[in-house]
NUVOMI-320562 format. One line per 5 residues: number of its first residue (from 1); their letters; for each residue y, x, z of N, C-alpha, C, CB. Coordinates in Angstrom, 1 decimal. Glycine has a CB too. Layout:
BEGIN
NUM> A> Y X Z Y X Z Y X Z Y X Z  ...
This chain:
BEGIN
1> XXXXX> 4.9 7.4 -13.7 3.9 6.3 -13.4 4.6 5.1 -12.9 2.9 6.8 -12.5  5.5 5.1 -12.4 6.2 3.9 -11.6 6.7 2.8 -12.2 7.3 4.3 -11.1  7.6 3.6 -13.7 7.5 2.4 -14.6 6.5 1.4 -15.3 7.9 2.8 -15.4  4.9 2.0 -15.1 4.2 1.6 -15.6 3.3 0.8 -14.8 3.8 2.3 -16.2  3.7 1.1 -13.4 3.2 0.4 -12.2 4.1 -0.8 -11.9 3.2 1.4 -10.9
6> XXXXX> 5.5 -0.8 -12.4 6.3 -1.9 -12.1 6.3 -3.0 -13.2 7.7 -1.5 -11.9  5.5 -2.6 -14.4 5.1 -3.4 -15.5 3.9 -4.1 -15.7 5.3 -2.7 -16.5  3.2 -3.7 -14.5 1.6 -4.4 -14.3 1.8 -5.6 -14.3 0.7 -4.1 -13.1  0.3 -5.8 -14.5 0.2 -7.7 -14.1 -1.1 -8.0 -12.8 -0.5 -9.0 -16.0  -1.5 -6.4 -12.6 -2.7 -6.5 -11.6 -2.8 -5.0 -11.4 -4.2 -7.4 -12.2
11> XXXXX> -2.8 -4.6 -9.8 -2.6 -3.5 -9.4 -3.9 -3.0 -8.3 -1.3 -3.7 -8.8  -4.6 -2.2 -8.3 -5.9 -2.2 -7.6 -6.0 -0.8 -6.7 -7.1 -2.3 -8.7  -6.4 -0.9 -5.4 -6.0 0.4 -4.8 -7.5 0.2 -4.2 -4.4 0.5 -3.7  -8.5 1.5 -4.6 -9.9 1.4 -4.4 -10.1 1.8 -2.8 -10.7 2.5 -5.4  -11.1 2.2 -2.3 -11.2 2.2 -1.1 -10.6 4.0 -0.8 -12.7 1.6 -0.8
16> XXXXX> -10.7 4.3 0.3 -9.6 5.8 1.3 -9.5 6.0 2.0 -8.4 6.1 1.6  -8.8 6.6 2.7 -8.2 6.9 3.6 -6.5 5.6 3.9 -7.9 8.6 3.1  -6.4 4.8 4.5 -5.0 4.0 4.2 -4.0 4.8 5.0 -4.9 2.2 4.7  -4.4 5.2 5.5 -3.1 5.9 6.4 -2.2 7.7 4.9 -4.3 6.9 8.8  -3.4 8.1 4.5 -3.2 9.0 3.4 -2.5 8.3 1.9 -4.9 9.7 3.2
21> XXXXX> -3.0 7.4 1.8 -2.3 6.5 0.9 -0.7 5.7 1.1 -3.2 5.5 0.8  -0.5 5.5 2.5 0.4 5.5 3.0 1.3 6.6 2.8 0.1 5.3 3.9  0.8 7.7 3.4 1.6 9.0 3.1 2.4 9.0 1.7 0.6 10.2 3.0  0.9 9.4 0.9 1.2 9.5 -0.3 2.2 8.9 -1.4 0.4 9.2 -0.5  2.1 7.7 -0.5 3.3 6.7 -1.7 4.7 6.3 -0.7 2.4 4.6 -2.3
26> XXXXX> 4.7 6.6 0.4 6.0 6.0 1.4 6.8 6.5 0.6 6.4 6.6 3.0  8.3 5.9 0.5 9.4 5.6 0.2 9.4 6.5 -1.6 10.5 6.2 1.5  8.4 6.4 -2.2 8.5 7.1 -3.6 9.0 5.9 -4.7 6.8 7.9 -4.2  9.0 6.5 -5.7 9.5 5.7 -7.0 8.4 4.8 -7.2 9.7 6.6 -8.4  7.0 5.0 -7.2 5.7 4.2 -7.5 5.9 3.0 -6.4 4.0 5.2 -7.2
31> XXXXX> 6.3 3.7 -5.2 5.9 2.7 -3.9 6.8 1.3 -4.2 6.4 3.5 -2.2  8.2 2.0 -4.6 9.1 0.7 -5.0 8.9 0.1 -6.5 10.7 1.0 -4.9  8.0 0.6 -7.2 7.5 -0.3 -8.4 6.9 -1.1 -8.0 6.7 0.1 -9.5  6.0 -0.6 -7.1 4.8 -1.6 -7.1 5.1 -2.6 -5.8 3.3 -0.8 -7.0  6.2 -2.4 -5.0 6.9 -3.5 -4.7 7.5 -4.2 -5.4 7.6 -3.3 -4.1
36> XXXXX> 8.3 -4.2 -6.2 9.2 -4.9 -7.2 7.9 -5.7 -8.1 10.4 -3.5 -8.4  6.3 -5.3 -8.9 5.6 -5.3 -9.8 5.3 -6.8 -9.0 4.5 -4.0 -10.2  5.2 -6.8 -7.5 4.6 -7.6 -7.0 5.6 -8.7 -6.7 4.0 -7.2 -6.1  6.8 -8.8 -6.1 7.8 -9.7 -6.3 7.9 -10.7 -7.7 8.9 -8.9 -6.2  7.7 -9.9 -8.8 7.5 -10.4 -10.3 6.5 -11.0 -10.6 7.6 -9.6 -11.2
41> XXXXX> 5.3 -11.2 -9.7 4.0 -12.1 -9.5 2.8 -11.1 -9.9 4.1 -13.6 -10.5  3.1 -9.7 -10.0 1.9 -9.1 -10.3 0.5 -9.4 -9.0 2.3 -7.4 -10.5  -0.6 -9.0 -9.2 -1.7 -9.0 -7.9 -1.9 -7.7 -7.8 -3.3 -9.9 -8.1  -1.7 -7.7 -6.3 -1.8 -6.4 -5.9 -2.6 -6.5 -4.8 -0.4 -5.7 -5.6  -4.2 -6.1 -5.4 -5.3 -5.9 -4.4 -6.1 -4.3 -4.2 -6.3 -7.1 -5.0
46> XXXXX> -6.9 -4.8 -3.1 -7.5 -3.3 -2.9 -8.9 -3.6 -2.1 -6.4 -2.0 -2.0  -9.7 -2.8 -1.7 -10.6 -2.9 -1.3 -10.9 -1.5 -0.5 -11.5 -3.3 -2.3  -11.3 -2.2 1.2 -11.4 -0.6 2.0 -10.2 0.1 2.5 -11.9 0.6 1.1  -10.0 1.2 2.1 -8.6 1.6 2.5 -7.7 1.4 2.1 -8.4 2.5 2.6  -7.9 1.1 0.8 -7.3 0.1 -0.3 -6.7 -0.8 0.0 -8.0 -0.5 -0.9
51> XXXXX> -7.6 -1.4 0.9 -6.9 -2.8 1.1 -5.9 -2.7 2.5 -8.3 -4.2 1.2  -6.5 -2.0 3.4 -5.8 -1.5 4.3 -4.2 -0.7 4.8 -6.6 -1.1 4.4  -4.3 -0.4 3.3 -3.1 0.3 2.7 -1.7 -0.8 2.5 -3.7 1.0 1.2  -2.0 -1.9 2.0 -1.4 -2.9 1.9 -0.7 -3.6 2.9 -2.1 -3.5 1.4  -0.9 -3.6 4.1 -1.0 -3.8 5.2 0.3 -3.5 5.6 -2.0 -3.2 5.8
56> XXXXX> 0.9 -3.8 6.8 2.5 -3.8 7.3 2.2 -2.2 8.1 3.1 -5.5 8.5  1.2 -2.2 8.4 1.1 -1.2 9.7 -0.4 -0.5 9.6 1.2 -2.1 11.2  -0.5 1.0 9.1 -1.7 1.4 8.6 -2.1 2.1 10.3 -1.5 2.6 7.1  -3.5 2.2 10.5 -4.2 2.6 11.5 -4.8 3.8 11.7 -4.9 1.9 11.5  -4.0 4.9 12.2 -4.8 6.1 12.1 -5.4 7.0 13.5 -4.0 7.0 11.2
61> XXXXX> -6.4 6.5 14.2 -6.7 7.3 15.9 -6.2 8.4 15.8 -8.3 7.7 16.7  -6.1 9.6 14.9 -5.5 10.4 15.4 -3.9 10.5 14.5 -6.5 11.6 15.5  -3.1 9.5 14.7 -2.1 9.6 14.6 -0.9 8.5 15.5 -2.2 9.6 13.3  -0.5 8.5 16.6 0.1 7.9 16.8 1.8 7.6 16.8 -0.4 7.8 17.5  2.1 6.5 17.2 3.7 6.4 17.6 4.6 6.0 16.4 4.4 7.8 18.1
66> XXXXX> 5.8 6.4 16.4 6.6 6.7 14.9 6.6 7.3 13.7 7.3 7.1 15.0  6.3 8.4 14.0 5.6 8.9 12.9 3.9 8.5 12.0 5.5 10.1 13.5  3.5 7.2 12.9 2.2 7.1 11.9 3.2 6.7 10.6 0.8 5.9 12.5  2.3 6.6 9.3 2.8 6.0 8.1 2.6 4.4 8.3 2.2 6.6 6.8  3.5 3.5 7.5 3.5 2.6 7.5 3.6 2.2 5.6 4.4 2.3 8.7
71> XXXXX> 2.6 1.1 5.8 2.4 0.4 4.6 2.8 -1.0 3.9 1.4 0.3 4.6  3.5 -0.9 2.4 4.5 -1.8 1.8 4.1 -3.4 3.2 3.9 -2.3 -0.4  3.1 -3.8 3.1 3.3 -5.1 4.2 3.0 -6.0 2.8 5.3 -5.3 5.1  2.1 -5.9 1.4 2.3 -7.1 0.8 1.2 -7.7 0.9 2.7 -7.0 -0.4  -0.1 -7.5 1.8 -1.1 -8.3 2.2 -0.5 -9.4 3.2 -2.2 -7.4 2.8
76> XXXXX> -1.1 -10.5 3.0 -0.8 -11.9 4.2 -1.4 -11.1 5.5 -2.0 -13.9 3.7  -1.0 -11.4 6.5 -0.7 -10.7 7.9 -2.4 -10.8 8.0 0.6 -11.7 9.2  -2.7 -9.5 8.2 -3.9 -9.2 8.2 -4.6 -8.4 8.9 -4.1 -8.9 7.5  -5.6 -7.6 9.8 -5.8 -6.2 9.9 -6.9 -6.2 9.5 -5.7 -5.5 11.0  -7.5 -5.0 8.9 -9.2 -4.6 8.6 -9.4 -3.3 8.9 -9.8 -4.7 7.0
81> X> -10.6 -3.9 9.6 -10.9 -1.8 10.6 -12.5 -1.9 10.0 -11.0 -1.5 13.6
């Protein structure tokens, strides 16, 4: 999928869990497509956890410290709770 995520021109991440989405994609092949997809002017939006996901720093009460996951950072400096 990564190659096909780094070839987008619009990328959509529905609403979630963002801290599980975080998980999900930290340091994978998808996570750096769709970094790279977006450097190359793709839009990379979401909605909800979605959008939250996007975010430099995902939010989870029951997860703190270093170990929470952290997210690509390609939303403009943002938070949504």
């Amino acid at each position: 999928h990564a190659e096909q995520i780094a070839e987008a021109g619009f990328v959509w991440f529905s609403g979630g869990r963002a801290t599980y989405l975080a998980e999900a994609f930290h340091e994978t092949a998808s996570w750096r497509a769709l970094e790279q997809a977006n450097r190359n002017g793709a839009i990379v939006a979401g909605s909800s956890g979605g959008l939250g996901v996007l975010n430099m720093n995902t939010v989870d009460p029951a997860i703190e410290g270093p170990q929470a996951p952290t997210g690509p950072g390609l939303a403009a400096p943002l938070r949504a709770l």
